[in-house]
PDB file of N, CA, C and O in Angstrom:
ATOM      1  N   UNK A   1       0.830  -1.164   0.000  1.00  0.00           N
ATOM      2  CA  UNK A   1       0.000   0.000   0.000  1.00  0.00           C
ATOM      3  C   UNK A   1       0.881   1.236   0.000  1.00  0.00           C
ATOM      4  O   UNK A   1       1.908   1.447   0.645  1.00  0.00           O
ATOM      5  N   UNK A   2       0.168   2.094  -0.976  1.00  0.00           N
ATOM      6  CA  UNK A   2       1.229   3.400  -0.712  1.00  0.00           C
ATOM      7  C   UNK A   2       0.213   4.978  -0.791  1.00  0.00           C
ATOM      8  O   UNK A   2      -0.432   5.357  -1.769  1.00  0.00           O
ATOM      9  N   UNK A   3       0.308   5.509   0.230  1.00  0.00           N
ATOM     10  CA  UNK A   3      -0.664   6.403   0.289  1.00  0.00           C
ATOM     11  C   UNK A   3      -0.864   6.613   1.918  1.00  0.00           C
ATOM     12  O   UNK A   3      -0.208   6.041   2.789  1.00  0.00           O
ATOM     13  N   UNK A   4      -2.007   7.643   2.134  1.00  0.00           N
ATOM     14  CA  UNK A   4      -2.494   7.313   3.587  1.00  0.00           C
ATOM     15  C   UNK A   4      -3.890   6.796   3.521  1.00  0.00           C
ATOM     16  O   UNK A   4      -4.368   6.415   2.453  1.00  0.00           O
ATOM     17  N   UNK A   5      -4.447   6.780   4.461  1.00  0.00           N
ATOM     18  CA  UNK A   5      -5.627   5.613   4.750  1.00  0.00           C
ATOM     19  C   UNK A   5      -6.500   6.512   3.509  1.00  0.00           C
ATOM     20  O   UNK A   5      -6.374   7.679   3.138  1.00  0.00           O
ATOM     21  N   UNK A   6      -7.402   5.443   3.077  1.00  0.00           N
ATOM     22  CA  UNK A   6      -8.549   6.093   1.990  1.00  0.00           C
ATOM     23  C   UNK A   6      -8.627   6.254   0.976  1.00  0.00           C
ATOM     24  O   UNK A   6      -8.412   5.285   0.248  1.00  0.00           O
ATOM     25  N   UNK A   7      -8.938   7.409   0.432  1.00  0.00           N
ATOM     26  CA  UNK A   7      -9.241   7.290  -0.909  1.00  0.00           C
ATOM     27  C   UNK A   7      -7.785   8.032  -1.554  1.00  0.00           C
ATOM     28  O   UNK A   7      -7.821   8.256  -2.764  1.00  0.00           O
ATOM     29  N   UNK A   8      -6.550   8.411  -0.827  1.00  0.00           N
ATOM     30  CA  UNK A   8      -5.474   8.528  -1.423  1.00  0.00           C
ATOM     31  C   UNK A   8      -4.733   7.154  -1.241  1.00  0.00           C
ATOM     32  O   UNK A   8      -3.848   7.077  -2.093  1.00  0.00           O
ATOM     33  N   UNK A   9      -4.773   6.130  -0.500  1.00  0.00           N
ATOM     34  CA  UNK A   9      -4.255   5.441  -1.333  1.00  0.00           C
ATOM     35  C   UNK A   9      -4.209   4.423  -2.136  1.00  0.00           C
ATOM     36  O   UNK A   9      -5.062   4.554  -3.013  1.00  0.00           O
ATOM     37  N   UNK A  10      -3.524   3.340  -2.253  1.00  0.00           N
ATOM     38  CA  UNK A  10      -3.247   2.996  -3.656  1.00  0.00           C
ATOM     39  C   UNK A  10      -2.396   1.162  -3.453  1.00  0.00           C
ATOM     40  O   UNK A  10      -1.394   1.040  -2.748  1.00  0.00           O
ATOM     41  N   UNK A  11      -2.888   0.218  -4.028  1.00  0.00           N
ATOM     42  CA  UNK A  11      -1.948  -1.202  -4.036  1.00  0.00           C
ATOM     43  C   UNK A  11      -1.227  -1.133  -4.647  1.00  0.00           C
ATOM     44  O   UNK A  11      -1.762  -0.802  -5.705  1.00  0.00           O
ATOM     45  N   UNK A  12      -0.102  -1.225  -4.812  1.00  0.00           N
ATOM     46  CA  UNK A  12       1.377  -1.775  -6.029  1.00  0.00           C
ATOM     47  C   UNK A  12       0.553  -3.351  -6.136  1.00  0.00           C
ATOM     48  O   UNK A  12       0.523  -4.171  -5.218  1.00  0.00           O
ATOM     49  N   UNK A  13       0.060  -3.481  -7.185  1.00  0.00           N
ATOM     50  CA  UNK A  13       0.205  -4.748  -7.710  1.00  0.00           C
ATOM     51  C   UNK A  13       1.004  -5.370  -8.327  1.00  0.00           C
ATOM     52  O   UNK A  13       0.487  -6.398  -8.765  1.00  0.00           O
ATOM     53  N   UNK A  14       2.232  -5.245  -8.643  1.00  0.00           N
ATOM     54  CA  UNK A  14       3.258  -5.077  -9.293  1.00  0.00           C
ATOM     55  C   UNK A  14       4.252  -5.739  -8.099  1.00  0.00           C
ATOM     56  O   UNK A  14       4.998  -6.687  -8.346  1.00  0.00           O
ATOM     57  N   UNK A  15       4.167  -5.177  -6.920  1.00  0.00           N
ATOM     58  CA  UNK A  15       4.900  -5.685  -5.736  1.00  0.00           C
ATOM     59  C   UNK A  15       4.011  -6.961  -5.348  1.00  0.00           C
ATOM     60  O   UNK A  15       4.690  -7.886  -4.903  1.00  0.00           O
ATOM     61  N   UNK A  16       2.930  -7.152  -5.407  1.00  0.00           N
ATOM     62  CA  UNK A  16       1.748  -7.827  -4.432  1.00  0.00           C
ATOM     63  C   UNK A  16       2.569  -9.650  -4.695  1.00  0.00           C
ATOM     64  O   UNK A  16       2.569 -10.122  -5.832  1.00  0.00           O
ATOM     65  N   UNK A  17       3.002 -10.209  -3.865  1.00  0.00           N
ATOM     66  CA  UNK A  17       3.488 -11.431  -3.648  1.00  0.00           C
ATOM     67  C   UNK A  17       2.479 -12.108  -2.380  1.00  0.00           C
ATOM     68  O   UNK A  17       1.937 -11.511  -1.450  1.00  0.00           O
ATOM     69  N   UNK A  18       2.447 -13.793  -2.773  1.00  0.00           N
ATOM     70  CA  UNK A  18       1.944 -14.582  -1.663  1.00  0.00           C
ATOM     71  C   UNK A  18       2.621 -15.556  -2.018  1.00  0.00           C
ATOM     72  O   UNK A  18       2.768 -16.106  -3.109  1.00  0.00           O
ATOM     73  N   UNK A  19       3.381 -15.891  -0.157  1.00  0.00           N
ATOM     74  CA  UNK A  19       3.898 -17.002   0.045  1.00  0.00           C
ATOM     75  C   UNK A  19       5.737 -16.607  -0.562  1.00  0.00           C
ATOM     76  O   UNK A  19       6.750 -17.218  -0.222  1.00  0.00           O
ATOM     77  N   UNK A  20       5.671 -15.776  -1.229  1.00  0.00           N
ATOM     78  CA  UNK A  20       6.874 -15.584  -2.125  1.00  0.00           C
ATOM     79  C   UNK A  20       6.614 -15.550  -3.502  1.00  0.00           C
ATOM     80  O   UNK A  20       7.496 -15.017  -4.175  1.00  0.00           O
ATOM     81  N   UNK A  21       5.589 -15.999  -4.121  1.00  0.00           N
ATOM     82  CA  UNK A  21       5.197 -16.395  -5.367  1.00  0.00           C
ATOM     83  C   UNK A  21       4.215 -14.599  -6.114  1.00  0.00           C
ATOM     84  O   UNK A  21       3.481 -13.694  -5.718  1.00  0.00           O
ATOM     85  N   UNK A  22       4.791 -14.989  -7.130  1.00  0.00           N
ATOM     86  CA  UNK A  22       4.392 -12.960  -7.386  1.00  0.00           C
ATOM     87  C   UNK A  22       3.235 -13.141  -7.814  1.00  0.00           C
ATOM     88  O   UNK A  22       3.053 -14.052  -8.621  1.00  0.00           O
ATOM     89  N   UNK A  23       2.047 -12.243  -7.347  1.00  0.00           N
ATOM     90  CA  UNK A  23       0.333 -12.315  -7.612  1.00  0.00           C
ATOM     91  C   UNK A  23      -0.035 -12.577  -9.057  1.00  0.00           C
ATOM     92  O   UNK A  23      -1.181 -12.940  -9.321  1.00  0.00           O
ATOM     93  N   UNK A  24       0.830 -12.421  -9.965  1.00  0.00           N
ATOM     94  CA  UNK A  24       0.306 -12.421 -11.410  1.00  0.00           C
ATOM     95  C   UNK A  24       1.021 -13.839 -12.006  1.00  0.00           C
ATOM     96  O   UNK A  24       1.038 -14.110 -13.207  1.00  0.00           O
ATOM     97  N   UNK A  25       1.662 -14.773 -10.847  1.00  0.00           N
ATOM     98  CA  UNK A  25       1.931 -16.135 -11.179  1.00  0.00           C
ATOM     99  C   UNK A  25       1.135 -17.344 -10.246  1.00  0.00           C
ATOM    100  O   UNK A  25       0.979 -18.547 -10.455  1.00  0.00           O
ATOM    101  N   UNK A  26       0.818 -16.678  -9.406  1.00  0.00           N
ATOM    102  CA  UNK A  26      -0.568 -16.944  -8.139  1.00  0.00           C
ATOM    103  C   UNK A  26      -1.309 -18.193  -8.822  1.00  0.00           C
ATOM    104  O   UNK A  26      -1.463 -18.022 -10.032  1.00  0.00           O
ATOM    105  N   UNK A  27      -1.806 -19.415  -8.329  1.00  0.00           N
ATOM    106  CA  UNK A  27      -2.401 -19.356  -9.390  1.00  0.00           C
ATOM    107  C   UNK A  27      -3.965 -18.796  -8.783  1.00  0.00           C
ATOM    108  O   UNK A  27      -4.117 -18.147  -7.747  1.00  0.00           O
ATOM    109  N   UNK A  28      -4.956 -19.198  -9.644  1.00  0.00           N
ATOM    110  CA  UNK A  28      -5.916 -18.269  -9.392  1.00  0.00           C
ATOM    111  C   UNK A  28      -7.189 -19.035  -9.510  1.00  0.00           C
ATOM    112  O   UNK A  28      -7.274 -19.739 -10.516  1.00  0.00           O
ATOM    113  N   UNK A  29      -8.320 -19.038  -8.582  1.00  0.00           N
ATOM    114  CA  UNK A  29      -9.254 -19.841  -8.955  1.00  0.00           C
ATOM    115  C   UNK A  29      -9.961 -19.991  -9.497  1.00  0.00           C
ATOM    116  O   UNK A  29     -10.703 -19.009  -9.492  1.00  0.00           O
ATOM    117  N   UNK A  30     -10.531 -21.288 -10.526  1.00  0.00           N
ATOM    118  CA  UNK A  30     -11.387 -20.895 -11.178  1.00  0.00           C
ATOM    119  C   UNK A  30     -12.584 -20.546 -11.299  1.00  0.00           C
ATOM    120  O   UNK A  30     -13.443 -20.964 -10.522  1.00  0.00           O
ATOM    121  N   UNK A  31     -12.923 -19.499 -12.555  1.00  0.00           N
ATOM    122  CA  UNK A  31     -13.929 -18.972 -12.346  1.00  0.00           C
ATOM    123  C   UNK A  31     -13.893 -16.925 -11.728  1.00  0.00           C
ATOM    124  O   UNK A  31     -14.778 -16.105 -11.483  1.00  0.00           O
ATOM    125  N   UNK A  32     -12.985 -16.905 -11.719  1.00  0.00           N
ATOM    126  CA  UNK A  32     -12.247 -15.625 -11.140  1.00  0.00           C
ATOM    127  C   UNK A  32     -10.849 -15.120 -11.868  1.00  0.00           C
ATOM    128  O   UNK A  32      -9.929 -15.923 -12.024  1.00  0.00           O
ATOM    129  N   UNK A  33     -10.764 -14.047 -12.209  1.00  0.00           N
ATOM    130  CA  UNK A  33     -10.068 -13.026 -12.816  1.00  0.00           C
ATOM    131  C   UNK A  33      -8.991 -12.006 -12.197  1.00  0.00           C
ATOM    132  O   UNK A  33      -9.201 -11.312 -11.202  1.00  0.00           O
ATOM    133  N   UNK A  34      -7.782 -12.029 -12.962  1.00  0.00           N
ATOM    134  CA  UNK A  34      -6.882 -11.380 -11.740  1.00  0.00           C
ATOM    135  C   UNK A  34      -7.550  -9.887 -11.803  1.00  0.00           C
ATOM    136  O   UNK A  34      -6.869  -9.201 -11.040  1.00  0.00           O
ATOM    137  N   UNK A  35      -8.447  -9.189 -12.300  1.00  0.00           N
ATOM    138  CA  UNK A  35      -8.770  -8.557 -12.694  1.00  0.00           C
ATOM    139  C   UNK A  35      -9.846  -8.145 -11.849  1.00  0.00           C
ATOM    140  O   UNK A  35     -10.111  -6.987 -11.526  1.00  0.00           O
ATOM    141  N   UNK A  36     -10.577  -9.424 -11.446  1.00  0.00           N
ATOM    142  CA  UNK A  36     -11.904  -9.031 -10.399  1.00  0.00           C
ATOM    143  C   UNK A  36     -11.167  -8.896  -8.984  1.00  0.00           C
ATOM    144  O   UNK A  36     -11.711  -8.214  -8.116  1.00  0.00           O
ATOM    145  N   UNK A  37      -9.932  -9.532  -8.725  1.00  0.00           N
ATOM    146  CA  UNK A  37      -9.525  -9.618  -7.250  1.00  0.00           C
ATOM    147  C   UNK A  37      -8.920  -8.351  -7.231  1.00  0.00           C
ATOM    148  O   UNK A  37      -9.023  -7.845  -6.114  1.00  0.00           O
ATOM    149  N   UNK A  38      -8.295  -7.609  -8.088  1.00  0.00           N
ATOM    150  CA  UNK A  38      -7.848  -6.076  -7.898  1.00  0.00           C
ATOM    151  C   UNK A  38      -8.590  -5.690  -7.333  1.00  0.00           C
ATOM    152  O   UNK A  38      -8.485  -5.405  -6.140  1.00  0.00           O
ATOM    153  N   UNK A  39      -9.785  -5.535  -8.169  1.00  0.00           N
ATOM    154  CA  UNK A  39     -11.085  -4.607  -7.973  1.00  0.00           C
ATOM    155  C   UNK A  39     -11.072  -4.776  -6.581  1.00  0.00           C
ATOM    156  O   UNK A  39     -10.450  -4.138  -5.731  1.00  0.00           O
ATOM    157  N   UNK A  40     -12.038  -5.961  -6.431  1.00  0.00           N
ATOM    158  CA  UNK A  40     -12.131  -6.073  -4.961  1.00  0.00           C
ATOM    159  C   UNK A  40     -11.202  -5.797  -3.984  1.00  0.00           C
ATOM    160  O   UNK A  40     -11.378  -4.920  -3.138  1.00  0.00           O
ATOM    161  N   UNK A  41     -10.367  -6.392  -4.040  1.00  0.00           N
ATOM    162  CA  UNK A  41      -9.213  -5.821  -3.307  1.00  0.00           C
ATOM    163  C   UNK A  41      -9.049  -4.305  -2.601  1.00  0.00           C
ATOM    164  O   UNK A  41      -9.026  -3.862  -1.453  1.00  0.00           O
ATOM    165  N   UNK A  42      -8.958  -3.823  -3.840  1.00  0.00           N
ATOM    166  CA  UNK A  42      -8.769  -2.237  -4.240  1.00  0.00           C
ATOM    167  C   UNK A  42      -9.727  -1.721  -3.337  1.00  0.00           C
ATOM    168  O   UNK A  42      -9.287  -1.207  -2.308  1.00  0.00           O
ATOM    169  N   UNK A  43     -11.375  -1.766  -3.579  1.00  0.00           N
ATOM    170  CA  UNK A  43     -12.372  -1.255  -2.884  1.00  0.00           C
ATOM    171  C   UNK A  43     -12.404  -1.515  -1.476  1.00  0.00           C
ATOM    172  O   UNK A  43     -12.646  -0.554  -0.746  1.00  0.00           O
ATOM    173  N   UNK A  44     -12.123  -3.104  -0.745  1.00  0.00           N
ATOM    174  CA  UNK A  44     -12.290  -3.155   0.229  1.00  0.00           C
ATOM    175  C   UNK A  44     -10.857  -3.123   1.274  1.00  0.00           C
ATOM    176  O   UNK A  44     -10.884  -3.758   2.328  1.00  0.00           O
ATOM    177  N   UNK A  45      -9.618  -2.323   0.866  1.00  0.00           N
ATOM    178  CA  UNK A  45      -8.531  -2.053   1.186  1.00  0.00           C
ATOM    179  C   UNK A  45      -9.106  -0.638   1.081  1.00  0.00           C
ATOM    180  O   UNK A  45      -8.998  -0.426   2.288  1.00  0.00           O
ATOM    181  N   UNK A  46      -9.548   0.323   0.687  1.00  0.00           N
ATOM    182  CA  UNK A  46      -9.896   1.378   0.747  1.00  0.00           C
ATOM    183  C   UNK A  46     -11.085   1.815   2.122  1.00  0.00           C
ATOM    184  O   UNK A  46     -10.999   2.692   2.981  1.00  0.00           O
ATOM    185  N   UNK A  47     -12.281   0.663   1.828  1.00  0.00           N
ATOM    186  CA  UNK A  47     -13.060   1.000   3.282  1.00  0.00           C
ATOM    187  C   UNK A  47     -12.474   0.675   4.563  1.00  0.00           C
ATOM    188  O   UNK A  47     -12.664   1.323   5.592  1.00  0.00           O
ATOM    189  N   UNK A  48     -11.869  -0.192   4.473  1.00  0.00           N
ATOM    190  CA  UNK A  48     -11.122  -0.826   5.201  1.00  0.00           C
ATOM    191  C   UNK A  48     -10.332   0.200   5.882  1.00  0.00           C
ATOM    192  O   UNK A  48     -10.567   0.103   7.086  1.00  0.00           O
ATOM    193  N   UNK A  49      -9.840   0.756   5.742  1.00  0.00           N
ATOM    194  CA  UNK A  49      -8.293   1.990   5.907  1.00  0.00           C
ATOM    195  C   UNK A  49      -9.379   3.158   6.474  1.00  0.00           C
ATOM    196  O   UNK A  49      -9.031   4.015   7.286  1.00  0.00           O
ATOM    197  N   UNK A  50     -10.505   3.078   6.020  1.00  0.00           N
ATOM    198  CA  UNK A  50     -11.458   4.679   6.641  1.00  0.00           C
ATOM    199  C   UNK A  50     -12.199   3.759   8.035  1.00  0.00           C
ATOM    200  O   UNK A  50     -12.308   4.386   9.088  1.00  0.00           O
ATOM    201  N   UNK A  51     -12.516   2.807   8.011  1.00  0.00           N
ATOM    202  CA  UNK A  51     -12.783   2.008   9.202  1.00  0.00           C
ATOM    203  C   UNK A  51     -11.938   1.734  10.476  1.00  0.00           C
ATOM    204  O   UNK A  51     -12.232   1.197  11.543  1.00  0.00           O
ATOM    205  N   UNK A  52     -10.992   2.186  10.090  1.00  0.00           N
ATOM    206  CA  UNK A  52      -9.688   1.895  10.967  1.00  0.00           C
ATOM    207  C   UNK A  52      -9.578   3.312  11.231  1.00  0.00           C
ATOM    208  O   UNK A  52      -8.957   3.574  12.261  1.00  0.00           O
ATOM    209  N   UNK A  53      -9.868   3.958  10.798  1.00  0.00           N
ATOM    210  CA  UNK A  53      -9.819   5.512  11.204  1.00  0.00           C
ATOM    211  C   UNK A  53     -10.765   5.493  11.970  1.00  0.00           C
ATOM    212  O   UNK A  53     -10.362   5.448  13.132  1.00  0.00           O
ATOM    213  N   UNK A  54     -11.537   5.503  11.910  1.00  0.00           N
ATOM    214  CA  UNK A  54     -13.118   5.984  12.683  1.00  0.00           C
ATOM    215  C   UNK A  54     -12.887   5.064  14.312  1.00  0.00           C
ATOM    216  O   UNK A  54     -13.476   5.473  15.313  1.00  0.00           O
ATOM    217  N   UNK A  55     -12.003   3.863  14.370  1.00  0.00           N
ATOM    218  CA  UNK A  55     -11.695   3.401  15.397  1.00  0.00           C
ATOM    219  C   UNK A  55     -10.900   4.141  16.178  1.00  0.00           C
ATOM    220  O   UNK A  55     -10.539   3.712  17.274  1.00  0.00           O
TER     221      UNK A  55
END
């Protein structure tokens, strides 16, 4: 994450690794798109970060 909490910031997907293995070699399940997990990602890393504020 690079930014501060909210709607400034932002995922490096580019960095995003699991386990050691880089997210765009991940494998991925089927039926799902590396494309939909950004999204999601993206949106709920964003409420997420204003929720943690309000705490």
């Amino acid at each position: 994450m690079i930014g501060e909490h909210g709607d400034s910031e932002f995922i490096v997907w580019s960095s995003a690794f699991i386990g050691g293995i880089a997210l765009t070699e991940f494998p991925i399940p089927e039926g799902v798109t590396l494309e939909q997990i950004q999204q999601e990602y993206t949106e709920l890393t964003r409420k997420r970060g204003n929720s943690i504020l309000e705490l």
